[in-house]
C-alpha positions in Angstrom: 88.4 111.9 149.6 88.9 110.4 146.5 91.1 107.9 147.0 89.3 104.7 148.1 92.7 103.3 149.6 92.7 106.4 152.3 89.1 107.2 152.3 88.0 105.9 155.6 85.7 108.5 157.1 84.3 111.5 156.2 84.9 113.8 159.2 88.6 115.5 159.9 89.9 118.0 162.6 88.9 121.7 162.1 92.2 123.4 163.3 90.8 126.9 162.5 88.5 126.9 165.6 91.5 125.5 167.8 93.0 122.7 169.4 90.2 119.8 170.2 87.6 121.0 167.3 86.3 119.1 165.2 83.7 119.3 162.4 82.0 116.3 162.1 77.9 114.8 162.0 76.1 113.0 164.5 74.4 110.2 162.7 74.5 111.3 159.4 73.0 114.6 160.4 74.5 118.5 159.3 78.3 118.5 160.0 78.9 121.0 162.2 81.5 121.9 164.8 82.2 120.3 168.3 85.0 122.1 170.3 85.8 119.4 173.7 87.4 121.8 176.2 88.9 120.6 179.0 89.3 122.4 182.5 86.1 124.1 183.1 86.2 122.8 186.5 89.1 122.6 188.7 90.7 119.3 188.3 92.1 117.4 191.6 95.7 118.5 191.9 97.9 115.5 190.6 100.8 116.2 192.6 99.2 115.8 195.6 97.1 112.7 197.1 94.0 111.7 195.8 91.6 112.8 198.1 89.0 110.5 199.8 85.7 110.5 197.7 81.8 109.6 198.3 79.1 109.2 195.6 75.8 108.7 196.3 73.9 107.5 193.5 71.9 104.7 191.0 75.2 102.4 189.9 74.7 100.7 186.3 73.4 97.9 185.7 71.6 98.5 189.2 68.4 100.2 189.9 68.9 101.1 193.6 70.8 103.8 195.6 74.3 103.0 196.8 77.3 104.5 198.0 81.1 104.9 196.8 83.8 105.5 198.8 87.2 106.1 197.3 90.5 106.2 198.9 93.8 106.6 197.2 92.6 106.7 194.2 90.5 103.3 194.7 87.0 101.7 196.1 86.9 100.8 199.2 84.4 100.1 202.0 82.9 102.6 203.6 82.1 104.8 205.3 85.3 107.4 205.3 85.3 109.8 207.6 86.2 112.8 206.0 85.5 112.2 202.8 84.2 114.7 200.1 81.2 114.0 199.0 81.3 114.9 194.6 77.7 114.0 193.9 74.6 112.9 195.2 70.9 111.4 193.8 72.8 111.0 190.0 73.5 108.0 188.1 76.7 106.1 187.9 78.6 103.8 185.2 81.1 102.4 185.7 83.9 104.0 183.3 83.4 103.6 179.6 85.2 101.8 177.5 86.1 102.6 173.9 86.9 99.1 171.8 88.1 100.2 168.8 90.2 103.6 169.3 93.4 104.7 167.5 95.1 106.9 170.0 98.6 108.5 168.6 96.7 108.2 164.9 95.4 110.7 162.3 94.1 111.0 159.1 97.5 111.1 157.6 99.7 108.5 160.0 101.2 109.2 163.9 101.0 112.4 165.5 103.4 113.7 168.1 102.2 113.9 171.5 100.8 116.7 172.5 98.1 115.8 169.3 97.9 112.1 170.9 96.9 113.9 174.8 94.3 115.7 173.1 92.8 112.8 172.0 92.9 111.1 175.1 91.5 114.1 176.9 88.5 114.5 174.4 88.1 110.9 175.0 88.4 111.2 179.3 86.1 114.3 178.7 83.1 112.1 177.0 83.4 109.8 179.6 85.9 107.0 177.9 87.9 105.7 180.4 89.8 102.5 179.4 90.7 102.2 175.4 91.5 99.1 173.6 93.4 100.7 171.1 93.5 98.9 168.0 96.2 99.5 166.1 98.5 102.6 165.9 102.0 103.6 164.3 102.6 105.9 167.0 104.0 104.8 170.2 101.7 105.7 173.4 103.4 104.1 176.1 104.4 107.3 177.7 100.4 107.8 178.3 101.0 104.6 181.0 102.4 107.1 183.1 100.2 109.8 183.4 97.2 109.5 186.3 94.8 112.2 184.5 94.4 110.2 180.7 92.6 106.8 180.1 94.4 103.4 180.4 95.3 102.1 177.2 95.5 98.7 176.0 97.4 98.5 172.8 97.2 96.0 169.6 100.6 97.3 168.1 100.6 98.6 164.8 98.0 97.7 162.3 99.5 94.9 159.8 99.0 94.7 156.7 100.2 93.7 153.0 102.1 96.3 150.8 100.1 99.1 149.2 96.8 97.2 150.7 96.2 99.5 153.2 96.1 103.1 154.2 99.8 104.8 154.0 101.6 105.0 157.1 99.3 102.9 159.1 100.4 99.7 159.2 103.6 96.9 159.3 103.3 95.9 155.9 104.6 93.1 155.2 104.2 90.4 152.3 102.6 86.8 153.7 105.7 85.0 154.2 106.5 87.3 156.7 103.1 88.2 158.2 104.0 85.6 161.3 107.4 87.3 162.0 105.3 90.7 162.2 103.3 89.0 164.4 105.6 88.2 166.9 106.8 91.7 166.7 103.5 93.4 167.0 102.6 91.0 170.4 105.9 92.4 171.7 105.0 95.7 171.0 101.0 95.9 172.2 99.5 94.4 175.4 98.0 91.6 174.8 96.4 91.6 171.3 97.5 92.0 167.7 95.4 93.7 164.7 95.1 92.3 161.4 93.8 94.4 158.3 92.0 91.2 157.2 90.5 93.0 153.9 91.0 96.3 151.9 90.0 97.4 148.1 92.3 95.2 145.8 92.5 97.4 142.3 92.9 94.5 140.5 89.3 93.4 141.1 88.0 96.7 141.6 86.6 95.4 145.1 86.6 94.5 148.2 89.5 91.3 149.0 91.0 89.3 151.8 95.1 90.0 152.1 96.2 86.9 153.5 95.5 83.3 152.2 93.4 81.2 155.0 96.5 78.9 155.6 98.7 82.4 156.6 96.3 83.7 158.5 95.8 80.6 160.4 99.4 80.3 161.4 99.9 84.0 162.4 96.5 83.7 164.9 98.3 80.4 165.9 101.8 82.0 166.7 99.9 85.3 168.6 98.0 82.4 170.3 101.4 80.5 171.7 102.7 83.7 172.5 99.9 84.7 174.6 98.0 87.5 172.6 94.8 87.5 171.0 94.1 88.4 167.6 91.3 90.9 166.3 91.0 91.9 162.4 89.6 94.8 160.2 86.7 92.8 157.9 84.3 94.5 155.9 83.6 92.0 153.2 82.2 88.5 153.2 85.2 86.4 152.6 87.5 87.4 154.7 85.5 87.1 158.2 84.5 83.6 157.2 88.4 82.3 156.9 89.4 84.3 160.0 86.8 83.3 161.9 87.2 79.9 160.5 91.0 80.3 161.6 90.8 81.0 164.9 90.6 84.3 165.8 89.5 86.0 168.7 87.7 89.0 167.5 86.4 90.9 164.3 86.8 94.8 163.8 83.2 96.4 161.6 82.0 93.0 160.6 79.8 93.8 158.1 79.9 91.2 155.7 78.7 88.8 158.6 76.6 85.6 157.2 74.2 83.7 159.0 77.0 80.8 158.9 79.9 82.8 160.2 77.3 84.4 162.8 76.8 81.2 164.2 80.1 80.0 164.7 81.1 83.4 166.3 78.6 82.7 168.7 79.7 79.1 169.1 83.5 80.1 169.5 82.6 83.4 171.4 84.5 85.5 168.8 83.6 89.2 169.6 82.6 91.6 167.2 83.0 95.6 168.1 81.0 96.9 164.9 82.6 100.7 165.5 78.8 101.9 164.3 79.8 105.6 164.3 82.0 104.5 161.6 79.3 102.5 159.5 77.7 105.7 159.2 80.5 107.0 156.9 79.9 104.4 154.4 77.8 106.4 151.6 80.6 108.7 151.7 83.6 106.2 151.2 81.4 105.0 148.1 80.9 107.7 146.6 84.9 108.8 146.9 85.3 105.6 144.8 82.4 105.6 142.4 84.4 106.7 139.5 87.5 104.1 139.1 85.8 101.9 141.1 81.7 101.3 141.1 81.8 97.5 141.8 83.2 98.4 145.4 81.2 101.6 146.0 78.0 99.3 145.1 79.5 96.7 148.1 80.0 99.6 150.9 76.6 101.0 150.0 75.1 97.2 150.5 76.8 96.5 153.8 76.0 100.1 154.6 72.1 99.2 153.7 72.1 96.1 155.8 74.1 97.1 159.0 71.8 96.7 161.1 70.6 93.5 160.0 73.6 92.4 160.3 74.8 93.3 163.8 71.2 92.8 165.0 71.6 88.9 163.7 74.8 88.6 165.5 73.7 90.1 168.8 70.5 87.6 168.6 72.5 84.7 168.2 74.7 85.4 171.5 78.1 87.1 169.7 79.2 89.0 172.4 79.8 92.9 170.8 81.3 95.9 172.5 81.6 99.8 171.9 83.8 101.4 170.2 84.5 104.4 168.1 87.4 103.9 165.5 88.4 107.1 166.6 91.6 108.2 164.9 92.4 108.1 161.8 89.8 110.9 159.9 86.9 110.4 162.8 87.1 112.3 165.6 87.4 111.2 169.7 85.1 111.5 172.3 81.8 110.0 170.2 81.6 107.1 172.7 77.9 108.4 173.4 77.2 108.4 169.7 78.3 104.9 169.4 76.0 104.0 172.5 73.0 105.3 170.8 73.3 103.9 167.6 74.4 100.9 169.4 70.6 101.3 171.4 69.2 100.8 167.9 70.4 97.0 167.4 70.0 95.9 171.0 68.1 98.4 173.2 70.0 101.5 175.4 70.6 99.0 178.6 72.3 96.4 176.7 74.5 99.0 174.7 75.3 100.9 178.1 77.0 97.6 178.9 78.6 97.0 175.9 80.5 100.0 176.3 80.9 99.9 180.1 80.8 97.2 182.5 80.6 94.5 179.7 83.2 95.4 178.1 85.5 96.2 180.6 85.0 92.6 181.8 85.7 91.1 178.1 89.0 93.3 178.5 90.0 92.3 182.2 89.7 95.3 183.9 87.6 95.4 187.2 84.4 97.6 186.9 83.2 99.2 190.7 84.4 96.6 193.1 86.5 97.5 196.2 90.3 97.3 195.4 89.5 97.8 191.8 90.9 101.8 190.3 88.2 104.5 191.2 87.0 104.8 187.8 83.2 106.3 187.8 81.0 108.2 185.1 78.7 110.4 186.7 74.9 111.4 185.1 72.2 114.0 185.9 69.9 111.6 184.7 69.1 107.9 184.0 71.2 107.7 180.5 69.3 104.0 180.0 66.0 106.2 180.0 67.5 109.6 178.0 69.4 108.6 175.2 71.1 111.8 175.3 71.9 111.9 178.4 75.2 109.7 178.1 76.9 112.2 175.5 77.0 114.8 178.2 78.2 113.4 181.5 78.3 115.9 184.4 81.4 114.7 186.2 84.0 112.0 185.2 86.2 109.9 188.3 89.2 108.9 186.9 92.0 107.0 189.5 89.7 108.8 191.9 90.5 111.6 190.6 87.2 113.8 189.3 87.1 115.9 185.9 84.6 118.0 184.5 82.5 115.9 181.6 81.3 116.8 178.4 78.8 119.3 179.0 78.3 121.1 176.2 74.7 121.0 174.6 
């Protein structure tokens, strides 16, 4: 990478060791290769039923013992008669959520679909079971319809201002037109619209919002009155303040969080979804764009410094902040446990299993393990709030109560 307008991450797919490899570090340690391989245990046949299920087990946030039941592929009361029982004396979440994803995305733009299902497996594999994604040039929509991938809920496409962004990303647009894109990008996602609120401006050599405050109010306004909610890429300083300021409903990385903006993100309720696996790749973006541009590579490596800080200060104050990855793009799916654990070093491993579980499935609207709700269960050997390792590698995943094998390589 050494293009600061497309370095975003220093870890890429490996297509020599096959489909679903990837070589990549786990916070900031050796790169080295993780292959997700899907099928090791037989799946539920989709073209029949799905079967009547019990789990017996420890159910997140809980601390005692209870029992699922799961009929047609939801909760219900119990007990079934009949029913298989898939696990017992294990630990239960309900299904993880992935915040910030980029299904249908690589390093280089959209990817056709059979690239797009891999991504959603690897992601179903590590126990991510609903995906807010947030922002994508390919169309996913097709994924709706099959049972055995994630739910998706989409922001549209990514928009941004001409040549201000990474190529084939995003709707760019200039700022008379950014509420027009808007309106088409609420049309095209479910229920929320992504912003690219700041990017490297050459002509400063750093770090600068895209859109004037007074556009960016109008297009938040305009998703608002159309009934979509409006989140936004922000690394810097400046641009969070006006876009927070402005409105909005959410902030992507948020590293250039001040104590003032802080504040009225807790007052407002604006969440923040950090994407910490991505944070870690901020050395590396600076040093891709040391050489034409060492004012910028100076500002990543300060944000990088004060991360924690930063996020910690946010999560004091009462920001509500969720999981997610950033997967897509040059980083890899499936690292929701990553993001957990370095999560677990702002706010404890409790309050980060709920930030990407039942948390954050509330913030999205999506019913955790209720009856009625979709039978969507991750399933532990062990207490993952007391073995931080334990949530990478989860021993069965319930999807539409449906089971899958998890992650379980070591």
């Amino acid at each position: 990478m050494t293009d600061p307008d497309t370095a975003v991450a220093r870890t890429s797919p490996d297509r020599s060791h096959g489909p679903g490899a990837f070589v990549h570090s786990h916070d900031g340690g050796i790169p080295h290769i993780h292959s997700h391989r899907h099928g090791r245990v037989p799946a539920d046949d989709l073209s029949a039923p799905a079967p009547d299920l019990h789990l017996h087990g420890v159910l997140l946030p809980g601390d005692e013992p209870v029992d699922l039941w799961i009929s047609e592929g939801r909760f219900v009361e119990g007990p079934l008669s009949g029913a298989r029982t898939v696990a017992r004396d294990v630990w239960l979440l309900p299904g993880l959520v992935d915040a910030h994803c980029h299904v249908g995305l690589d390093a280089h733009g959209a990817v056709d679909h059979e690239t797009s299902e891999h991504q959603a497996l690897a992601d179903r594999e590590a126990g991510t079971l609903l995906i807010r994604d947030a922002g994508s040039p390919a169309d996913t929509h097709w994924i709706d319809d099959r049972e055995d991938l994630p739910r998706i809920i989409r922001a549209g496409r990514h928009i941004a201002r001409p040549k201000r962004y990474i190529r084939n990303y995003a709707q760019e647009v200039d700022p008379e037109d950014l509420v027009a894109a808007v309106e088409q990008q609420v049309a095209a996602g479910d229920g929320w619209v992504k912003l690219v609120g700041d990017w490297i401006d050459r002509g400063t050599g750093d770090l600068a919002p895209l859109w004037s405050q007074q556009v960016a109010a109008e297009a938040i306004d305009r998703a608002h009155r159309l009934g979509a909610r409006v989140t936004a890429h922000c690394f810097a300083e400046q641009s969070v303040a006006e876009l927070v300021e402005s409105g909005i409903d959410g902030i992507e990385h948020g590293t250039g969080i001040t104590d003032e903006v802080v504040d009225l993100m807790a007052e407002n309720q604006v969440a923040l979804v950090p994407t910490m696996v991505n944070l870690e790749t901020f050395p590396a973006i600076a040093e891709a764009g040391e050489a034409k541009f060492p004012v910028y590579a100076a500002h990543m490596r300060d944000l990088h410094a004060r991360r924690f800080e930063t996020i910690g200060k946010a999560k004091e104050a009462g920001v509500p902040i969720y999981a997610g990855t950033d997967a897509g793009g040059s980083l890899p799916h499936g690292l929701i446990g990553q993001e957990i654990e370095l999560l677990a070093r702002v706010g404890g491993l409790e309050w980060a299993l709920g930030a990407a579980s039942w948390r954050g499935r509330a913030w999205l609207g999506v019913p955790g393990v209720e009856p009625g709700a979709s039978a969507d269960v991750v399933v532990y050997d062990t207490d993952p709030r007391r073995d931080p390792g334990a949530v990478r590698h989860p021993r069965l995943v319930v999807l539409r109560g449906r089971v899958y094998p998890g992650d379980r390589d070591a």
